[in-house]
C-alpha positions in Angstrom: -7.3 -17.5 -18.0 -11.0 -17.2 -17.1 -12.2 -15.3 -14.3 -12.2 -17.5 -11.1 -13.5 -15.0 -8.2 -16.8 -12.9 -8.3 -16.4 -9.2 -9.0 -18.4 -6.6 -7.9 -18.2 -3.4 -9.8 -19.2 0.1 -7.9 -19.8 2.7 -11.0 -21.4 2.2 -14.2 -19.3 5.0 -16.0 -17.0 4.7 -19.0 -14.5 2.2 -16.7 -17.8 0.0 -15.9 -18.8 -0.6 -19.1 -15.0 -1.3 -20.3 -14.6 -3.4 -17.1 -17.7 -5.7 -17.8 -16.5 -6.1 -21.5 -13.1 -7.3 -20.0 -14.9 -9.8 -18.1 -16.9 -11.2 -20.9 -13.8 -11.1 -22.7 -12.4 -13.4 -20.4 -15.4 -15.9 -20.7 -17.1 -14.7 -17.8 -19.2 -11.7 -16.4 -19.9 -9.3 -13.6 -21.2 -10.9 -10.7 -23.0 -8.1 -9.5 -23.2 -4.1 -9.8 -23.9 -1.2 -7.4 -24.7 2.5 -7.9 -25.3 5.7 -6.5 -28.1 6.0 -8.6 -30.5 2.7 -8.4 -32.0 2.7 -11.7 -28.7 3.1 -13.8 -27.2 -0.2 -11.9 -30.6 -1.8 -13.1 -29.7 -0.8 -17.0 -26.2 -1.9 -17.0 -27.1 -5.1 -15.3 -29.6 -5.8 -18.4 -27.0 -4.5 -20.9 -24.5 -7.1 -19.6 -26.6 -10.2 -18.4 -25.4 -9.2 -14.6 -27.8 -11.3 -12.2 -27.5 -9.1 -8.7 -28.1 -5.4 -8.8 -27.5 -4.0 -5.2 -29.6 -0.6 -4.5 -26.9 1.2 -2.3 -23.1 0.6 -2.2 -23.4 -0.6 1.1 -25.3 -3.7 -0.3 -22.1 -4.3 -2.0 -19.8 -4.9 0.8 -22.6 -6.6 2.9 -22.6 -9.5 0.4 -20.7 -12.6 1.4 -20.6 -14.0 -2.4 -18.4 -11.1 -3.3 -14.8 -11.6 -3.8 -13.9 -8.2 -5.3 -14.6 -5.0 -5.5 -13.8 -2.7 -8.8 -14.4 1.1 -7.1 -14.9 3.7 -10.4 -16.8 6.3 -8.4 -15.4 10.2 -8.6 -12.1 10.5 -6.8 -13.1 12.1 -3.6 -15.4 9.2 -3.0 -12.6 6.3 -2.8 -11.7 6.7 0.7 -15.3 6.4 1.7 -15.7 3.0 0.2 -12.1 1.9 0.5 -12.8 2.0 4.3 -16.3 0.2 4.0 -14.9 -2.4 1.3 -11.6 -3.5 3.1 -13.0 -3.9 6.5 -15.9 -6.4 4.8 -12.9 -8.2 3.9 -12.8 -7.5 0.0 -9.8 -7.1 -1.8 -9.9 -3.9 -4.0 -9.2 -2.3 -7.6 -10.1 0.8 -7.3 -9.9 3.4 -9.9 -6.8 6.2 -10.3 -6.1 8.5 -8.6 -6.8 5.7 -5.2 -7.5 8.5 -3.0 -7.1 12.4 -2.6 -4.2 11.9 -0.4 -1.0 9.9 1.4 -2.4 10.0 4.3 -5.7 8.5 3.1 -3.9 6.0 1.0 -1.9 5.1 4.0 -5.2 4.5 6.4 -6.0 2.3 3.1 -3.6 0.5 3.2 -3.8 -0.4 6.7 -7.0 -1.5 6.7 -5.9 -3.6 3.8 -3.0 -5.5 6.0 -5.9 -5.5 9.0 -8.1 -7.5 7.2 -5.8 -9.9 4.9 -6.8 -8.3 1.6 -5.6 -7.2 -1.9 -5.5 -3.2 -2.1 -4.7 -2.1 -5.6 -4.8 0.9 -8.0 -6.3 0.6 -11.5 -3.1 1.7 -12.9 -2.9 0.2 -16.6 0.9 1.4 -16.9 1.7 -1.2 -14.4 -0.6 -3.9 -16.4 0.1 -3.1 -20.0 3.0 -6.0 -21.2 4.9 -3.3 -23.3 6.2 -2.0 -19.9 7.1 -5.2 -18.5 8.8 -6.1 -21.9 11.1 -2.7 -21.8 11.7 -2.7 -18.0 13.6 -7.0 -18.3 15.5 -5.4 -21.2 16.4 -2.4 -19.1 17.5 -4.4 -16.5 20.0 -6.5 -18.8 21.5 -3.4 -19.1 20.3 -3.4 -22.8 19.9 0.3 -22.8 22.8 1.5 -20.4 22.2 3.7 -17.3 19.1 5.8 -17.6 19.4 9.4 -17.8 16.3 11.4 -18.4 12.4 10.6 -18.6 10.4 13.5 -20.7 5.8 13.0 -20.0 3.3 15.0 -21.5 -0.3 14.6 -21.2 -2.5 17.3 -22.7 -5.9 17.4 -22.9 -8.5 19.9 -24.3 -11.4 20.5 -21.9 -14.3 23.3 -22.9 -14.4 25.4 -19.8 -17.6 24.1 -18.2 -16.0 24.8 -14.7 -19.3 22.3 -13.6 -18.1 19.2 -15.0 -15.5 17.2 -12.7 -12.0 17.8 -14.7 -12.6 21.2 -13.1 -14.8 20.9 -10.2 -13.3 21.0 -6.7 -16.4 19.4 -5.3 -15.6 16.4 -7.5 -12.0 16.6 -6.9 -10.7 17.7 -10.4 -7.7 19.3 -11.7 -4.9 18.1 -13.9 -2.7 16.1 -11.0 -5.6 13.4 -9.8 -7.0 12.8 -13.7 -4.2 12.9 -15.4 -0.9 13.4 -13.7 -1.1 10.0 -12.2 -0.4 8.7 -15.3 3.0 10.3 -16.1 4.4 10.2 -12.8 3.0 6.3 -12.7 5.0 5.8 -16.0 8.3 8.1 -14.2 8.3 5.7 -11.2 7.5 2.8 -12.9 11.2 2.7 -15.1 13.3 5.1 -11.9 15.9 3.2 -10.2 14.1 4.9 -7.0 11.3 7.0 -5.9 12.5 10.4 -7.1 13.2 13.0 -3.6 14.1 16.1 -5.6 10.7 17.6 -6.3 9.9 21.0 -8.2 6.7 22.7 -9.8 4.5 25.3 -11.1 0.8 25.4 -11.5 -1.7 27.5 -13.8 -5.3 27.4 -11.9 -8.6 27.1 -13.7 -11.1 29.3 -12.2 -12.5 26.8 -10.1 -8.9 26.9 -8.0 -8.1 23.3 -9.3 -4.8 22.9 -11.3 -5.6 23.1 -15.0 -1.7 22.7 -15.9 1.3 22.2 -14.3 4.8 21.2 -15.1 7.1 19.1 -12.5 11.1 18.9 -12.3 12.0 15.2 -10.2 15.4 13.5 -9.4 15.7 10.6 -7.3 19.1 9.5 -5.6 20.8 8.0 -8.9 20.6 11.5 -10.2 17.7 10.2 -12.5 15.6 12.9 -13.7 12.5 13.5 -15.0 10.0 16.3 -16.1 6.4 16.0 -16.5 4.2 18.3 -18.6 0.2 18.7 -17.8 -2.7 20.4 -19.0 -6.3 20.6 -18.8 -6.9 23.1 -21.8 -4.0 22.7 -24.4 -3.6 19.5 -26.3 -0.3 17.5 -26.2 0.7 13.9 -27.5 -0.1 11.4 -24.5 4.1 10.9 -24.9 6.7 9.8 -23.0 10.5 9.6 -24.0 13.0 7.7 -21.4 17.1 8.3 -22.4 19.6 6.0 -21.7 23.4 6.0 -22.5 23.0 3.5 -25.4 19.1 4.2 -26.7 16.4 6.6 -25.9 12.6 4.9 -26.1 9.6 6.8 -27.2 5.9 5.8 -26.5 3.0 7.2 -27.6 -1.1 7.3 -26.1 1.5 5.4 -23.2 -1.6 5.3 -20.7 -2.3 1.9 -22.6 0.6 1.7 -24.8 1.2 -1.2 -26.7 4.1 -0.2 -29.3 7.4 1.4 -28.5 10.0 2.5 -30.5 13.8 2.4 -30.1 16.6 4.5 -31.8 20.1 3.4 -30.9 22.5 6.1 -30.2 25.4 4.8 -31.9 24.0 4.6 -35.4 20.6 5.9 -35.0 18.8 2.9 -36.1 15.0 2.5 -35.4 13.8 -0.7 -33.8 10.1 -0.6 -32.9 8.9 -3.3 -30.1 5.2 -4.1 -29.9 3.5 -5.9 -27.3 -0.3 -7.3 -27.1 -2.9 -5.1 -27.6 -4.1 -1.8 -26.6 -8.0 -2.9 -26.9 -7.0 -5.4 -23.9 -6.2 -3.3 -21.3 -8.7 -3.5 -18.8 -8.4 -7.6 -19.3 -4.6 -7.2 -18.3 -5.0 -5.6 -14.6 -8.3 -8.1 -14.0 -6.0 -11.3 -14.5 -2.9 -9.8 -12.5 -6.2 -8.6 -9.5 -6.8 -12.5 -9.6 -3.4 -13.6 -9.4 -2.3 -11.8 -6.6 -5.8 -12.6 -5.4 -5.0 -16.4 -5.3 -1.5 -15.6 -3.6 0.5 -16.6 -7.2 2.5 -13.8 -7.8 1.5 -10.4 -6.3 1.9 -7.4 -9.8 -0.4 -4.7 -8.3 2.7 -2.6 -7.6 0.8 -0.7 -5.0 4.5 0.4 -3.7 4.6 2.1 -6.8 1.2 3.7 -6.1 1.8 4.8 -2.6 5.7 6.3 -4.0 3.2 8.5 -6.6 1.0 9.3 -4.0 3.1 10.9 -1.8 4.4 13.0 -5.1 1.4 14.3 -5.8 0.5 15.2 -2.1 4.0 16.9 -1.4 3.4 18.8 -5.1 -0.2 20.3 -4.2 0.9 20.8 -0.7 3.6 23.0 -2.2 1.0 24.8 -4.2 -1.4 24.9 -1.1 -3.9 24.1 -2.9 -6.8 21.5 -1.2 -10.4 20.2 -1.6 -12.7 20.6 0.5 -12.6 17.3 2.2 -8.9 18.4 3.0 -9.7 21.6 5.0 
């Protein structure tokens, strides 16, 4: 499928750049770009053969041509544009986490039913085709009743307390960059939005979390735990047990392989499913579909259900940015 609607990316970071090679992968391009900083929109406009170049965001949204908006900007940014974006009347992809907040998400969302648009996170789990292969089979009962889901995401940051994994001003810590993930890939195969919610937190200096670990069980006594961390390299793994099988996927953020051992005689049957590399290419045509009215795959149920996870968790901890206080 080629792209049909003109995008409009606002950020020229590391999702930019992959976002722009998605659309060329599709056989088209960027219609436009937009960034903070003036002359970097003017480079990746040259890099990718992007005709319009906008010198503030604000540009972005003023411009009738533009269909959608791809938000990549830092966190505790998002609700800013979100509110400029949806009230234009542009549908939205904006990048994980969507906001800082529920309650910002919910305003978001509103303004998203207000104006008759698309509101969507960038959420690859919900894009990727290995999940939507496991989750039919799991619903023909293939695997029995699920039991337990096990995440860990572990990565190893130098302590540069400036950058924005563990800058408050920038809204980092473990939860928003990479929490989202595992509790995206929890909800994504739970029966229900899990109720029962436990944690503990490690701080970075900064007073953002720089690990945590997260107990959850919804109503059909699913559970789950979730492992994080900043400073301490783990597999990107997650491991979902059933009565019959228990499913193991690695570097699951855009996972494209699984593999399957069968509890009654332990045999191995590994399921694979596109292609890592196309990621970006996956959540672009699903935008456009639900875009066109087709078939709506954001999930954004699913990212308002994490949302509220993550807010009830740091509220626990007590623990806010300053745009919070």
């Amino acid at each position: 499928m080629a792209v049909q609607y003109r995008w409009a990316t606002l950020g020229c970071g590391v999702i930019g750049h992959q976002l722009a090679e998605a659309m060329q992968k599709l056989g088209g391009n960027l219609y436009s770009v937009g960034n903070r900083t003036y002359e970097k929109g003017l480079a990746f406009a040259a890099e990718y053969g992007i005709p319009k170049v906008y010198r503030t965001p604000e540009e972005i949204f003023a411009d009738d041509d533009v269909d959608i908006v791809y938000i990549s900007t830092p966190h505790n940014t998002h609700i800013k544009y979100l509110r400029q974006a949806l009230a234009a009347g542009k549908h939205v992809l904006c990048e994980k986490s969507i906001t800082l907040n529920a309650a910002e998400l919910a305003e978001a969302v509103q303004l998203a039913r207000e104006h008759h648009v698309v509101l969507a996170e960038a959420q690859t789990i919900y894009h990727m085709p290995i999940y939507r292969v496991l989750k039919e089979r799991m619903e023909k009962g293939e695997f029995g009743p699920l039991r337990l889901l096990q995440m860990n995401f572990g990565s190893y940051k130098e302590y540069n307390m400036k950058n924005r994994f563990f800058n408050r001003s920038l809204a980092g810590g473990a939860m928003l960059d990479i929490g989202v993930y595992a509790l995206s890939f929890v909800r994504w195969f739970m029966s229900s939005c899990p109720h029962e919610i436990l944690s503990q937190v490690k701080y970075a200096p900064t007073g953002v979390d720089e690990q945590a670990s997260i107990l959850l069980k919804n109503e059909q006594e699913e559970m789950a735990t979730v492992i994080l961390s900043l400073h301490a390299k783990q597999p990107k793994r997650g491991t979902i047990s059933f009565d019959k099988a228990y499913i193991e996927l690695y570097e699951y953020p855009r996972g494209d392989k699984a593999v399957i051992t069968w509890t009654e005689d332990g045999r191995k049957e590994e399921v694979t499913a596109r292609d890592t590399a196309d990621a970006l290419t996956y959540e672009v045509r699903d935008m456009e579909q639900a875009v066109s009215g087709a078939e709506n795959t954001m999930h954004l149920d699913y990212t308002v259900d994490v949302m509220d996870i993550m807010t009830k968790i740091r509220q626990d901890w007590g623990m806010k940015y300053p745009e919070e206080k």
